[in-house]
N, CA and C of each residue as an Amber inpcrd file, in Angstrom:
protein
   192
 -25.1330000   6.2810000  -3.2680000 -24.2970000   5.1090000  -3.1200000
 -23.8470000   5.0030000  -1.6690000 -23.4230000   3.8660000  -0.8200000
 -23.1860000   3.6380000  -0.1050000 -22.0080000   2.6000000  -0.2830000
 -21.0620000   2.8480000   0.5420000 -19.9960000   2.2220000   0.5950000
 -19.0790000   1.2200000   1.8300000 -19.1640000   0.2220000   2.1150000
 -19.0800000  -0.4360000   3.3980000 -18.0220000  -1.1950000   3.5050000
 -17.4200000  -1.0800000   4.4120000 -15.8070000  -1.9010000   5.0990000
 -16.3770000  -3.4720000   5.6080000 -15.7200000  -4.2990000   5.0630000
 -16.8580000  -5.8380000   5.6190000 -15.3870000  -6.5360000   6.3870000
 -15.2310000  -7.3770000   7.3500000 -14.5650000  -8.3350000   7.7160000
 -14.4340000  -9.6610000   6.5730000 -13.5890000 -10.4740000   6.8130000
 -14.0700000 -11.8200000   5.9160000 -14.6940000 -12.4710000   6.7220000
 -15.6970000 -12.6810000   8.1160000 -16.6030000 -12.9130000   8.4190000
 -18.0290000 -12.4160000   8.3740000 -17.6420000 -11.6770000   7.1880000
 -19.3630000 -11.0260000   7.4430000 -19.5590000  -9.6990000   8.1610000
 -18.7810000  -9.2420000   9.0380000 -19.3300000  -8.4060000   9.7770000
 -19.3020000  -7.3860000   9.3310000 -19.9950000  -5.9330000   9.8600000
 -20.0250000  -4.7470000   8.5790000 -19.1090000  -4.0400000  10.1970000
 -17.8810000  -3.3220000   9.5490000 -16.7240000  -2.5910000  10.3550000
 -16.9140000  -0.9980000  10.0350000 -18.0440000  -0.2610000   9.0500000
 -18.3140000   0.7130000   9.2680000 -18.8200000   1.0510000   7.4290000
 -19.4000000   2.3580000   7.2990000 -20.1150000   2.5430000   6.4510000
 -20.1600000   3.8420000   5.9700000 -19.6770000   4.5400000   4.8270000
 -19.7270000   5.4580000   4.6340000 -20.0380000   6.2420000   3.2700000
 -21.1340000   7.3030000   2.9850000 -21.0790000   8.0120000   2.0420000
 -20.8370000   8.4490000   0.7310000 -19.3580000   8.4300000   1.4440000
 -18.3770000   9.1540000   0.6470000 -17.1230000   8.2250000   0.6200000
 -17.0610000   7.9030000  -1.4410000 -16.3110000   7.0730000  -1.5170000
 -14.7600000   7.1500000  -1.3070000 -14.4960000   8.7250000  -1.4060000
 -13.0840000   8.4680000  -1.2950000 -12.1970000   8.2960000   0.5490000
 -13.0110000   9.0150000   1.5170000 -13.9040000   8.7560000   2.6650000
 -13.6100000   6.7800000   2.8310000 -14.3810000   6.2080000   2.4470000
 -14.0080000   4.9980000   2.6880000 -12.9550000   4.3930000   2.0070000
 -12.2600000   4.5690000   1.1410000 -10.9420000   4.5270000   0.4740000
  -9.7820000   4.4210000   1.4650000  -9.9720000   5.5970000   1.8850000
  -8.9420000   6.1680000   2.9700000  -9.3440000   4.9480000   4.5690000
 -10.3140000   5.3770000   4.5830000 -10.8380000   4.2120000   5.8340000
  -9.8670000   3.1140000   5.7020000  -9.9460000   2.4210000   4.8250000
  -9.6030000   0.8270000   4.2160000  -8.2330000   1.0890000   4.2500000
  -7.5790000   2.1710000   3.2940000  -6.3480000   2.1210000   3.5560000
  -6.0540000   1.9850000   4.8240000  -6.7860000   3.1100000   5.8410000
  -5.6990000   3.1960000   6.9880000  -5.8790000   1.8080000   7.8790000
  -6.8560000   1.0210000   7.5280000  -6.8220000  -0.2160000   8.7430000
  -6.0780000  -1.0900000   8.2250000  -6.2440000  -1.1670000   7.0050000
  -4.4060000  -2.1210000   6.4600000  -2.7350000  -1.9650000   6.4890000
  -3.0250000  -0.1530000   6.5740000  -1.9750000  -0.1640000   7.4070000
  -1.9990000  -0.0380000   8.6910000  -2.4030000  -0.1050000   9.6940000
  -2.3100000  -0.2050000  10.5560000  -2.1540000  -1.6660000  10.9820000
  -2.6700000  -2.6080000  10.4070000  -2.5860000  -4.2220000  10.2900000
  -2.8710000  -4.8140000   9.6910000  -1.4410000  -5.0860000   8.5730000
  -0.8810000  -5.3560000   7.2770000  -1.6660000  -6.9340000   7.5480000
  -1.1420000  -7.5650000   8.1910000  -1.7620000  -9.0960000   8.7580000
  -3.3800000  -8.8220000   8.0080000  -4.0740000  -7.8430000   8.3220000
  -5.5810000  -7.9410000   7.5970000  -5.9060000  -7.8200000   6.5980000
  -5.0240000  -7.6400000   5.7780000  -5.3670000  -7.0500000   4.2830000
  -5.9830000  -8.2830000   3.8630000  -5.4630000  -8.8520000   4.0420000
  -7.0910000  -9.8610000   3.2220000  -8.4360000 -10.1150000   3.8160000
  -8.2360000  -9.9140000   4.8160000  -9.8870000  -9.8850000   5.5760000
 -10.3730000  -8.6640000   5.9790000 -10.1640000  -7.7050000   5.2710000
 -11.2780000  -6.5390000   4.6980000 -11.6230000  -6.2960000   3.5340000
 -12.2490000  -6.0530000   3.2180000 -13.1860000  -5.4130000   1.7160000
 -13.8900000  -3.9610000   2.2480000 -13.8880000  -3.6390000   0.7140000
 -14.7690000  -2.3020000   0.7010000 -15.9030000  -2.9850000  -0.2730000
 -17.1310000  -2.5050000  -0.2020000 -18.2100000  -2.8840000  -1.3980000
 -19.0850000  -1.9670000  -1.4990000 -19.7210000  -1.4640000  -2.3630000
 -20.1930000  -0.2700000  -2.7750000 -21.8410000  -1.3260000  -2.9650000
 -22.3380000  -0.0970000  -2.6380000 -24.2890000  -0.4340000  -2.7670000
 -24.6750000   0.4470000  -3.1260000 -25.6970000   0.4560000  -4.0430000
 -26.6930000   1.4590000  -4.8770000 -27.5620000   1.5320000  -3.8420000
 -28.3520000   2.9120000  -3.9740000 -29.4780000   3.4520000  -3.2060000
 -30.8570000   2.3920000  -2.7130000 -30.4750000   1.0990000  -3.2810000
 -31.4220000   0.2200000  -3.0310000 -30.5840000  -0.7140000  -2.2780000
 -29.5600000  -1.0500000  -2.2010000 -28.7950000  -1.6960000  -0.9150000
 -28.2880000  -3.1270000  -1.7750000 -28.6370000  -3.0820000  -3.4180000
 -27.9750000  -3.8080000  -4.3260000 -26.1980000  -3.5330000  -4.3600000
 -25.8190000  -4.6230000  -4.2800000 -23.8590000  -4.4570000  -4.4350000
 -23.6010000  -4.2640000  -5.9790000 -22.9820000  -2.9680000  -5.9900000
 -22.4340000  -2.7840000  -7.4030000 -21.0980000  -3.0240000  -7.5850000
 -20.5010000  -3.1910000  -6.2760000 -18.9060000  -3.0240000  -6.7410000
 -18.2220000  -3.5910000  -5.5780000 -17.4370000  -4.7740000  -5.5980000
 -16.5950000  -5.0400000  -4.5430000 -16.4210000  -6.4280000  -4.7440000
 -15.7570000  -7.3980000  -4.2740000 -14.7700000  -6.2520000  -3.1450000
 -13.5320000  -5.4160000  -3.4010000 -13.6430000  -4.8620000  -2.6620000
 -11.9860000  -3.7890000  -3.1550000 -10.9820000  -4.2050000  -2.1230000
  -9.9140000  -4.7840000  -2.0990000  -9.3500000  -4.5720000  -1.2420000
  -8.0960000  -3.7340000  -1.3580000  -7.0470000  -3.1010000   0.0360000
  -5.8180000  -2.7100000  -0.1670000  -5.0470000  -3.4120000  -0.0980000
  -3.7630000  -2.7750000  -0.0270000  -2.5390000  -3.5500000  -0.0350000
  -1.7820000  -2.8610000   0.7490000  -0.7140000  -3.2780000   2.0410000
  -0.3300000  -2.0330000   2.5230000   0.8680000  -1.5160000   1.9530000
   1.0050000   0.1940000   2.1380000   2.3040000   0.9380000   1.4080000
   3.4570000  -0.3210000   1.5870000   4.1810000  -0.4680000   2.3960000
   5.3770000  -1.4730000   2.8710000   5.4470000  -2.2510000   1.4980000
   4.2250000  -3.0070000   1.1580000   4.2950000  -3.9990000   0.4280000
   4.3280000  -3.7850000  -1.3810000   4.0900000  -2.2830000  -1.6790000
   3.3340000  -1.9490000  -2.9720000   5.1050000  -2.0070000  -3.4390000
């Protein structure tokens, strides 16, 4: 599986492995700028580069 951080333009912001690994990724760029939480996603791809899962987004701590 592969797991990828997307902009809401499309762009791919990084890619990783390991899902909990990109979990943490996602968290930390929403907190770092709460303003983005809606224009990131996480989306998960099967070994064939098919999307199984997403988007995920966070929410930052402040706000939960």
């Amino acid at each position: 599986m592969d797991y990828s951080l997307f902009s809401s333009a499309g762009n791919l912001i990084d890619s990783f492995t390991d899902e909990a690994e990109a979990r943490a990724a996602l968290q930390r760029l929403v907190e770092s700028e709460p303003e983005a939480a809606d224009d990131i996603a996480l989306f998960i791809s099967d070994d064939d580069g098919t999307v199984v899962g997403g988007p995920i987004h966070a929410v930052p701590a402040a706000v939960r």
